[in-house]
C-alpha positions in Angstrom: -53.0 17.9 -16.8 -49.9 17.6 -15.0 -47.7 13.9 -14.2 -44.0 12.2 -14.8 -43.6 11.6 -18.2 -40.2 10.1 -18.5 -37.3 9.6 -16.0 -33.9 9.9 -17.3 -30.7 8.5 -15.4 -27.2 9.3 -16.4 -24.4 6.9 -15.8 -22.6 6.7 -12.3 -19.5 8.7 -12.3 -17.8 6.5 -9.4 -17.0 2.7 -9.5 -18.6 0.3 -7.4 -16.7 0.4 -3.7 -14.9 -2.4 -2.5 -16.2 -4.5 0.7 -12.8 -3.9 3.0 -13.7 0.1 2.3 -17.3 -0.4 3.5 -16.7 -2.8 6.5 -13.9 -0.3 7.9 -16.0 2.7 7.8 -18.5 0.4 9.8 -15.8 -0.9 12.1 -15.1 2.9 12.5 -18.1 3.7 13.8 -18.7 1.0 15.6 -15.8 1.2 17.8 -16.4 4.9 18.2 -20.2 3.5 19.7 -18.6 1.0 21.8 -17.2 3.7 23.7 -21.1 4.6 24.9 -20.3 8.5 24.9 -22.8 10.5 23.8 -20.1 13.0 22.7 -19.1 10.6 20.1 -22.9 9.3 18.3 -22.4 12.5 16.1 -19.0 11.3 14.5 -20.2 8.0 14.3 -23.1 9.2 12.5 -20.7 11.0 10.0 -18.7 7.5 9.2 -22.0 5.6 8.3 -23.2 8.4 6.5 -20.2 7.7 4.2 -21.2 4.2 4.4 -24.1 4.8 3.5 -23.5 6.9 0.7 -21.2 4.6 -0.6 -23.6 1.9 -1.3 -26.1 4.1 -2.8 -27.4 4.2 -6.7 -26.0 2.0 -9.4 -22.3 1.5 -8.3 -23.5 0.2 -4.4 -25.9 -2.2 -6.1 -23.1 -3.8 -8.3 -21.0 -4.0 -4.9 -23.8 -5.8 -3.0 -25.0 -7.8 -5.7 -23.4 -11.5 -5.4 -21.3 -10.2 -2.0 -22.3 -12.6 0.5 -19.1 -11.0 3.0 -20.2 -7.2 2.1 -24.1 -8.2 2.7 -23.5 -10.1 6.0 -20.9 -7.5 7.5 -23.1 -5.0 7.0 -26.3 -6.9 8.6 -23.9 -7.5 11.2 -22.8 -4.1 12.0 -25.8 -3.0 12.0 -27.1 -5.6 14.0 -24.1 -4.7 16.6 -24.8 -0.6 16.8 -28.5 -0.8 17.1 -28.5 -1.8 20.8 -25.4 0.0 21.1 -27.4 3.6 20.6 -30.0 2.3 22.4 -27.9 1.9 25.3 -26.3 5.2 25.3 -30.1 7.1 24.5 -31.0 5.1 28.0 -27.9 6.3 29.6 -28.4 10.1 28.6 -32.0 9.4 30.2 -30.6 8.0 33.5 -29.2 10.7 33.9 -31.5 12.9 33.4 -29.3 15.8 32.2 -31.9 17.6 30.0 -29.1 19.5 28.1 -27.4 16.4 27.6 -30.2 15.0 26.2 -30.9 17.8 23.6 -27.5 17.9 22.5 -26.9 14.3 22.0 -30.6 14.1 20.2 -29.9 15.1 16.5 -26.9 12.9 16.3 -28.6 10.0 17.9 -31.8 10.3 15.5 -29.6 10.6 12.6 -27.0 7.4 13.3 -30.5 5.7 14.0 -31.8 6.9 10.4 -28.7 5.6 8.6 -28.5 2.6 10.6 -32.4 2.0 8.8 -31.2 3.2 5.8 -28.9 0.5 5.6 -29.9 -2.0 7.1 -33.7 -1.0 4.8 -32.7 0.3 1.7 -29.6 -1.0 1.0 -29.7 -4.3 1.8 -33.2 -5.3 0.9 -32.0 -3.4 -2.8 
């Protein structure tokens, strides 16, 4: 017979980050969307990554918990650069530059995945 028997946690080594650290990284990436150059979704990706990572585990619950500002700018944000990526997946396939398109792919799938993350996982925590 095989199953979990116990989970054990151990104590977050990191304190809870603050809301102006959070909202830049998203302001970051947001401007570096704006531009709509495919060039740049990869580096954007990398900021909310660090966002996202941020607000995971015990220390990003204890930031979100009772932070109306932190909760809202990041429902924002996120509200913000999900039409923003749309807009430059629909330009890469207007222009139907296959390459283009495969490059730009793996970043694009992976700022949409922490954009869910987010906007999924962290907020609804």
């Amino acid at each position: 017979m095989c199953g979990i028997i116990c989970v054990l946690s151990r104590k977050a080594g990191r304190s809870a980050p603050g809301r102006d650290e959070v909202l830049a990284l998203l302001a970051e990436s947001r401007a570096l969307l704006t531009k709509r150059d495919a060039s740049r979704v990869a580096e954007a990706s990398k900021v909310l990554s660090r966002a996202d990572e941020l607000l995971k585990g015990e220390p990003g619950v204890h930031a979100l918990v009772g932070n109306r500002e932190l909760a809202s700018g990041i429902a924002s944000a996120v509200a913000e650069m999900t039409p923003l990526l749309a807009a430059i997946e629909s330009d890469l396939e207007a222009a139907a530059d296959a390459l283009a398109i495969e490059n730009a792919a793996e970043a694009i799938a992976s700022a949409k995945d922490v954009l869910w993350s987010l906007h999924n996982d962290r907020l609804r925590t």
